[in-house]
DORO-633638 format. One record per residue (C-alpha): x, z, y. Coordinates in nm, 2 decimals. Example, Ala and Ser with C-alpha at 12.3 -4.5 7.8 and 13.67 -1.06 7.14 Angstrom:
<zatis>
{{1.23; 0.78; -0.45}};
{{1.37; 0.71; -0.11}};
</zatis>
This chain:
<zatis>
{{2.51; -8.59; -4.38}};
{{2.75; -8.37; -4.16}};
{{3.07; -8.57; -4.10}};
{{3.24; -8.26; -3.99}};
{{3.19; -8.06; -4.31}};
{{3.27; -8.40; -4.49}};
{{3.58; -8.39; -4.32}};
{{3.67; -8.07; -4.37}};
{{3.63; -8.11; -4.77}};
{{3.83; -8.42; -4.77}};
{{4.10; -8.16; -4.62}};
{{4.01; -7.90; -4.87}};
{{4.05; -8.13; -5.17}};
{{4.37; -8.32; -5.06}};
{{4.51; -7.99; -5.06}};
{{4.37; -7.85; -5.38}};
{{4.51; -8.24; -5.50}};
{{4.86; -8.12; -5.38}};
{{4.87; -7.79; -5.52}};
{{4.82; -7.96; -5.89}};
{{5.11; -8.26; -5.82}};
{{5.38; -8.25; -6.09}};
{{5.61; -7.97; -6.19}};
{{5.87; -8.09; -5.88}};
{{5.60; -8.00; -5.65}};
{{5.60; -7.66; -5.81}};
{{5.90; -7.59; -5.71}};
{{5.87; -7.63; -5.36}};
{{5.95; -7.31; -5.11}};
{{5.69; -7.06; -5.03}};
{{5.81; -7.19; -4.66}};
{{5.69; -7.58; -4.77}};
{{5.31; -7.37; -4.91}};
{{5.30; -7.17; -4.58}};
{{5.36; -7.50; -4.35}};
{{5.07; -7.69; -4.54}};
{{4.84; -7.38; -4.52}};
{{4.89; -7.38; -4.14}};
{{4.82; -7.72; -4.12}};
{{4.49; -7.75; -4.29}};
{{4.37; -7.44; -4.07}};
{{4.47; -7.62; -3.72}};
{{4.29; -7.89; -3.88}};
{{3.97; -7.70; -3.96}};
{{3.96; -7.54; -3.61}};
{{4.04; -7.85; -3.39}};
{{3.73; -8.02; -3.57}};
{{3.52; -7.76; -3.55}};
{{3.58; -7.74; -3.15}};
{{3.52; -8.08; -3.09}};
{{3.18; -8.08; -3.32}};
{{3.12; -7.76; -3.05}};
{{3.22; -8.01; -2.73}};
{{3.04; -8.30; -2.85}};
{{2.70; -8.11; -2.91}};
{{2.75; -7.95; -2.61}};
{{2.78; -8.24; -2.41}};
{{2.52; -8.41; -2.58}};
{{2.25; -8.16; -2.50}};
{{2.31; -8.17; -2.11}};
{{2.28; -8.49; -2.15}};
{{1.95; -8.52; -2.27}};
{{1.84; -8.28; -2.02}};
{{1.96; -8.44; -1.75}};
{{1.80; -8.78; -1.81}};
{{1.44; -8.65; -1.96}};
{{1.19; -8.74; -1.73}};
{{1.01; -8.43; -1.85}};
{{1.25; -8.19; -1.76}};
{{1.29; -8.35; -1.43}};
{{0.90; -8.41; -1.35}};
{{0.83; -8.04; -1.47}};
{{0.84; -7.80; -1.17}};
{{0.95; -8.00; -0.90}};
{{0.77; -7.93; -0.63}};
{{0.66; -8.18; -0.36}};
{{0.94; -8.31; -0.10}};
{{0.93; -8.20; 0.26}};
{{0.76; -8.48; 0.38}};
{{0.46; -8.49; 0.12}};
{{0.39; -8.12; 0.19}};
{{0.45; -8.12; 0.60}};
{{0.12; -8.39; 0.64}};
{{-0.16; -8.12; 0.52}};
{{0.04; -7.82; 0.62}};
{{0.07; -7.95; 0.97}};
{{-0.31; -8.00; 0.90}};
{{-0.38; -7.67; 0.80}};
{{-0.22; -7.50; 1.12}};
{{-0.42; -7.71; 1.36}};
{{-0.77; -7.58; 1.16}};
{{-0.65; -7.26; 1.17}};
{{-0.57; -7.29; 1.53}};
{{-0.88; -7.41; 1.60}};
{{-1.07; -7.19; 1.39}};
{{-0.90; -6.85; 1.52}};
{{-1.11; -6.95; 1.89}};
{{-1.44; -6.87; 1.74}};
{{-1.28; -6.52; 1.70}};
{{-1.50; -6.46; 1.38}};
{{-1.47; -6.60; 1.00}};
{{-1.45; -6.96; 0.93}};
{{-1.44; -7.15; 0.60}};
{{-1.31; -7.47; 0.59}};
{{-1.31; -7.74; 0.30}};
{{-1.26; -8.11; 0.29}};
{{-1.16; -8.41; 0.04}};
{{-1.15; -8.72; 0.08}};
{{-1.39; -8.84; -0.25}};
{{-1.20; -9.16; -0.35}};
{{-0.81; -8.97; -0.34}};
{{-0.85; -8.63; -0.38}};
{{-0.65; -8.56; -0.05}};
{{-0.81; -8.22; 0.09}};
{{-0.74; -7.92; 0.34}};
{{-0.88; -7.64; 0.33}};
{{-0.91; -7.27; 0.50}};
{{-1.12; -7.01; 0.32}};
{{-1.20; -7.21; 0.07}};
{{-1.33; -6.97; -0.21}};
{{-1.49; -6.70; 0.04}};
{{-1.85; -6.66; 0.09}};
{{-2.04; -6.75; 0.40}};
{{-2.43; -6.73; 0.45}};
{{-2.57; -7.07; 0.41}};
{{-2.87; -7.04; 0.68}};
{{-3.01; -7.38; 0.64}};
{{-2.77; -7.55; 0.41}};
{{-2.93; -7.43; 0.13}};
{{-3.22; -7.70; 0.23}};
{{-2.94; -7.94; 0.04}};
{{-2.96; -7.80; -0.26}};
{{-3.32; -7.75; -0.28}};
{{-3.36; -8.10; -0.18}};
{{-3.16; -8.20; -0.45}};
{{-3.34; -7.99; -0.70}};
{{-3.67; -8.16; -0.61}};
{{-3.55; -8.48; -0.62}};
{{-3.38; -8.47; -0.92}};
{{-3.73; -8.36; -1.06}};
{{-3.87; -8.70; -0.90}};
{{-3.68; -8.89; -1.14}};
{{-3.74; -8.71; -1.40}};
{{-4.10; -8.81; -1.34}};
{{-4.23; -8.42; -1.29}};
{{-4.29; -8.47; -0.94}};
{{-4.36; -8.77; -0.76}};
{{-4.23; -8.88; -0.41}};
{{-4.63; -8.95; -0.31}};
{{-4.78; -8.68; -0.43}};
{{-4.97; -8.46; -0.21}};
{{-4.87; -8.09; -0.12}};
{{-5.14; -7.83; 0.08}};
{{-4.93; -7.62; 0.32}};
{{-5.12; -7.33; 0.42}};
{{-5.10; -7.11; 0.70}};
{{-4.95; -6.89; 0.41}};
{{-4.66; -7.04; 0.36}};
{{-4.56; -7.07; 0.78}};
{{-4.22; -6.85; 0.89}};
{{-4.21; -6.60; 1.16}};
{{-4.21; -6.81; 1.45}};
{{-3.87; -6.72; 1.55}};
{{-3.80; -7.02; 1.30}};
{{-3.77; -7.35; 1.31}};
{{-4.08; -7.51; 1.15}};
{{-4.26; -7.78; 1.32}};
{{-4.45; -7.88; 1.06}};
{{-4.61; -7.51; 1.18}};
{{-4.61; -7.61; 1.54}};
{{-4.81; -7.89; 1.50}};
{{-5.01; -7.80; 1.25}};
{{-5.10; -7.39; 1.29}};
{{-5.44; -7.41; 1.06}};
{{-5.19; -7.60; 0.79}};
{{-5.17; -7.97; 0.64}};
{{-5.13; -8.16; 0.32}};
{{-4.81; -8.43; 0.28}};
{{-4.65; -8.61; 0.07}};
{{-4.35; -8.50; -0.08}};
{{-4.12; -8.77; 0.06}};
{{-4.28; -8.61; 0.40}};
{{-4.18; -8.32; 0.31}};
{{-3.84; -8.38; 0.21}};
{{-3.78; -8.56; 0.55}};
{{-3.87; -8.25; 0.75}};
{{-3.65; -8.00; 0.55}};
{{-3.31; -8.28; 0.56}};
{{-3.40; -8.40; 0.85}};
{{-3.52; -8.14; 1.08}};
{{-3.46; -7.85; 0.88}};
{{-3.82; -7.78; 0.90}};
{{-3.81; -7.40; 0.72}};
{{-4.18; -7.42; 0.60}};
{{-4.10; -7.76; 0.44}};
{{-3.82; -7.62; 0.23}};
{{-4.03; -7.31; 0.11}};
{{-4.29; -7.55; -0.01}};
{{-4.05; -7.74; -0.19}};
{{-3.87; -7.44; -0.34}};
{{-4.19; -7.36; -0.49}};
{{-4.30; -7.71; -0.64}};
{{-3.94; -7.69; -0.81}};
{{-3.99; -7.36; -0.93}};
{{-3.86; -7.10; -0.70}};
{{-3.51; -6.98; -0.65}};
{{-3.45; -6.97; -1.03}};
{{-3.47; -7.34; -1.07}};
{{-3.26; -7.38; -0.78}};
{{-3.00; -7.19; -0.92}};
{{-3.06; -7.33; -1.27}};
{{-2.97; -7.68; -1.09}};
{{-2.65; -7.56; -0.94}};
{{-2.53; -7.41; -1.26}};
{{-2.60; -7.76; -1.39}};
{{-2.39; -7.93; -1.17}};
{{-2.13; -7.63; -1.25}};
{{-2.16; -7.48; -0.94}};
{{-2.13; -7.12; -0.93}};
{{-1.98; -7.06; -0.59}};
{{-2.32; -7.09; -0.46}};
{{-2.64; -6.85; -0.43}};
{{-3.00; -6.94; -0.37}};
{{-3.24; -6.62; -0.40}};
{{-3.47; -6.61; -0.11}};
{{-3.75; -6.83; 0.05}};
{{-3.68; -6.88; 0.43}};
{{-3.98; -6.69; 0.53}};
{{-3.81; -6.37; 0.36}};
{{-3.50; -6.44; 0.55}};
{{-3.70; -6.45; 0.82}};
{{-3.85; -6.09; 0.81}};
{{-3.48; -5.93; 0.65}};
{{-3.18; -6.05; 0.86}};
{{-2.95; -5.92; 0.57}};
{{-3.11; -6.14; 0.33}};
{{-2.87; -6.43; 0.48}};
{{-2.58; -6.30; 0.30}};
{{-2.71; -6.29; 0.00}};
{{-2.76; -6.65; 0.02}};
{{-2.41; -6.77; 0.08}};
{{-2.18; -7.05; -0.05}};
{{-1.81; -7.09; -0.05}};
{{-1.68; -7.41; 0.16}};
{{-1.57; -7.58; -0.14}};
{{-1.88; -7.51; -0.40}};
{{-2.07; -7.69; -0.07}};
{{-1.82; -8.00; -0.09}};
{{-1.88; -8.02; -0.45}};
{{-2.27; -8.01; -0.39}};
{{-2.19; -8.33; -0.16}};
{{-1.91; -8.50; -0.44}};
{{-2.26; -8.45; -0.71}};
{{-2.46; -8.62; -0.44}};
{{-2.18; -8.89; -0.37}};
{{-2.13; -8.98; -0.72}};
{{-2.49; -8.94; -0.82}};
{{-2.43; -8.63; -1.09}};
{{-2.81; -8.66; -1.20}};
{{-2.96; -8.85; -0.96}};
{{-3.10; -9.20; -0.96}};
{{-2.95; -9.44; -0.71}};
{{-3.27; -9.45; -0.50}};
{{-3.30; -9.10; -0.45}};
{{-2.96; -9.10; -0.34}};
{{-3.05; -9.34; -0.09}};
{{-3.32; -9.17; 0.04}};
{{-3.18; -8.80; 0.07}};
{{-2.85; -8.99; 0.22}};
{{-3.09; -9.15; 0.48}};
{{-3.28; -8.82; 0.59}};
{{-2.91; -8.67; 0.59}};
{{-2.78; -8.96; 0.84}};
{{-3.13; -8.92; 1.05}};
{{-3.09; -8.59; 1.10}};
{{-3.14; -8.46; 1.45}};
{{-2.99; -8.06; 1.46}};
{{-2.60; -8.02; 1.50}};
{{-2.53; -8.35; 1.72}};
{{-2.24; -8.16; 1.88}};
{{-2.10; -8.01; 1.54}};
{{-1.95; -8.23; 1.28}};
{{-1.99; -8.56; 1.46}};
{{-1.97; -8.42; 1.81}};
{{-1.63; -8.57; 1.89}};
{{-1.63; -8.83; 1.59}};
{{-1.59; -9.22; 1.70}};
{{-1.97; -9.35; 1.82}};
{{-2.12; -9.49; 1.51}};
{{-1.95; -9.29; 1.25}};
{{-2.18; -9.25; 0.97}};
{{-2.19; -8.89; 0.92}};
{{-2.49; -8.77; 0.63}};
{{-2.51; -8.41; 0.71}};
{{-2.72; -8.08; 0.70}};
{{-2.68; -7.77; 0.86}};
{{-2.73; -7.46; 0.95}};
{{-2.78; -7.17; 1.19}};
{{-2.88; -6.81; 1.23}};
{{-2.97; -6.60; 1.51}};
{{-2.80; -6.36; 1.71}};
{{-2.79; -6.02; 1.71}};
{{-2.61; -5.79; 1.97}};
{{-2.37; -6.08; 2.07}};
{{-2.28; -6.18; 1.71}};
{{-2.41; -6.51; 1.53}};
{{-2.45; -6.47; 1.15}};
{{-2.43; -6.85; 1.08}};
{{-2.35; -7.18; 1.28}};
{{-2.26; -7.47; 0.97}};
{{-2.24; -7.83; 0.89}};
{{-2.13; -8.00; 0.57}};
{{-2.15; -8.35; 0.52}};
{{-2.01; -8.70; 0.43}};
{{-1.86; -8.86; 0.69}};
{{-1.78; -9.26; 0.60}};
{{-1.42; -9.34; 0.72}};
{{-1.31; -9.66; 0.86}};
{{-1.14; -9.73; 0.54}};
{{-1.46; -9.75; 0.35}};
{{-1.32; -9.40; 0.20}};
{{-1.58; -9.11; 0.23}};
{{-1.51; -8.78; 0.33}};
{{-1.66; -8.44; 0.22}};
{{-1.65; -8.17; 0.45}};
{{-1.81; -7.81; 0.49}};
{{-1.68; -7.59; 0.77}};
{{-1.88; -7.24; 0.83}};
{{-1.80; -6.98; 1.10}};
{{-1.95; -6.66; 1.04}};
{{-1.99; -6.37; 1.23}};
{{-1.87; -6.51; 1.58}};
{{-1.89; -6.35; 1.90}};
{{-1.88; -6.71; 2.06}};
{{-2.14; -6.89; 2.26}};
{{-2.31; -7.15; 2.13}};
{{-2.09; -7.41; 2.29}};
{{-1.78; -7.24; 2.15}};
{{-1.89; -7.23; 1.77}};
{{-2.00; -7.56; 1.79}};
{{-1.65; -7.74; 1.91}};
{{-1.48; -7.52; 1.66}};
{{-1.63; -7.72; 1.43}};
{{-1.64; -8.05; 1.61}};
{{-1.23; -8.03; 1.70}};
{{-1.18; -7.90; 1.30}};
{{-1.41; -8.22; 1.21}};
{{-1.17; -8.43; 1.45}};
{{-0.83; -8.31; 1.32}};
{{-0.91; -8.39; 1.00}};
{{-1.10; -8.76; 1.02}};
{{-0.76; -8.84; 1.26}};
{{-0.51; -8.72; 1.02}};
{{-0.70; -8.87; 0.71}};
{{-0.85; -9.19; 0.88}};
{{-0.52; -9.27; 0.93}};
{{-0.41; -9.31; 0.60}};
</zatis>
């Protein structure tokens, strides 16, 4: 019911009411017919304006006190947004040294809190790409198509240029046979290149790779060549690239185990941690001890400009909280030394700012 427009009829039949009272009533002035007629109209209009105010009123109210409305579009305050942006202009300090292009992408697993720099642009992966073959393989373990002993024949076919990094080659130039495990350990661990062709073929080649990644819903990442053919097309490399933060999703799948058991976890975790390249790139200027379970990698030069110097990995905070991080410079001018602490002091900034809370 409207209790305005029951009002309002009230009104309307009192005055019809009085408009049928006895003959004496009839006789009234045309002045006495004129006052009542004005009076019901003030009436009318005074309750329709309040009806107006009142549902008016009523409305901001409701406004003002929804928690939706409030929650909805407000941004962060100052001081949420100043810890990450402050963040952000110290990588991007750091990064602009290397004078070339550098990716940066990091989360911390457990909170979501991240930073990023280039996070969606692609990079060549150089020997980060051993991760993801590595995974594939593994995963291929459990499911009980390959088997961690099983025995592999390397031939002198399947050795790199020797420009790369292969000792398995070195130490072995008429060829071997290993275990898979073996294998495993010499493409995480040492970034053997001859290792990680071997096991890209037992997988199934590039297209299983990728079939893997788009698995794990990662499309930000392309496998398509064996490292032998790297070796002998230098262009190759970019055609093989991953954006910073596909490469910290690769390492949340491996975190969380995303199709993996929790022994093969361990085990490409350990040959992560044991890994001997890149001392002097994420860890280099990390707290002695700090876990870090890393892989990287790194191209050559070519007239004073380095394709490729990279490390991703999970470094374990002091807070028991683990932290994802890939950071990529690309096409640098920079020594050695230089694109190396780029990614050291960007690996500092962001364990001291997040370690903290």
């Amino acid at each position: 019911m409207d209790p305005v427009r029951d009002l309002l009829s009230s009104v309307d039949e009192k005055y019809s009411q009085s408009l049928r009272t006895p003959t004496e009533q009839t006789q009234n002035s045309d002045c006495e017919l004129r006052i009542e007629r004005m009076k019901r109209t003030l009436v009318t209009c005074t309750l329709v304006l309040l009806s107006l105010t009142s549902a008016c009123l009523s409305g901001r109210t409701t406004q003002t006190n929804s928690p939706t409305s409030k929650s909805r579009g407000n941004p962060p305050s100052r001081t949420e947004q100043e810890p990450n942006q402050e963040l952000q202009n110290q990588i991007s300090q750091i990064a602009s040294v290397a004078k070339g292009k550098v990716g940066v992408s990091a989360v911390v697993l457990e909170t979501g809190e991240s930073v990023s720099l280039n996070p969606h642009d692609h990079f060549p992966m150089q020997s980060v790409y051993k991760l993801p073959i590595g995974m594939a393989v593994i995963k291929q373990v459990d499911a009980g198509k390959i088997r961690l002993e099983q025995k592999v024949r390397v031939t002198k076919e399947d050795f790199g240029s020797r420009g790369q990094h292969s000792p398995i080659r070195d130490q072995n130039p008429n060829g071997v046979e290993m275990s898979v495990s073996d294998l495993l350990r010499y493409a995480i661990s040492e970034s053997d290149g001859t290792a990680s062709d071997v096991l890209m073929r037992l997988a199934g080649g590039p297209g299983a790779i990728q079939a893997y990644l788009t698995e794990l819903k990662i499309t930000d990442m392309i496998v398509l060549n064996s490292e032998k053919e790297l070796g002998q097309n230098s262009q190759g490399q970019y055609r093989n690239w991953a954006a910073p933060e596909a490469a910290v999703a690769l390492l949340r799948a491996l975190h969380e185990r995303q199709g993996l058991s929790e022994s093969s976890q361990a085990l490409l975790l350990k040959f992560m941690t044991e890994s001997t390249p890149g001392a002097k790139r994420l860890k280099g200027l990390l707290p002695a001890g700090t876990v870090v379970a890393h892989k990287t990698g790194t191209s050559g030069s070519r007239k004073g400009i380095t394709s490729a110097t990279n490390d991703i990995g999970i470094i374990t905070l002091p807070n028991g909280r683990h932290l994802a991080i890939a950071v990529f410079v690309s096409d640098s001018p920079g020594d050695e030394t230089t694109r190396e602490g780029v990614i050291a002091k960007i690996a500092k900034a962001v364990w001291e700012k997040l370690a903290a809370d």
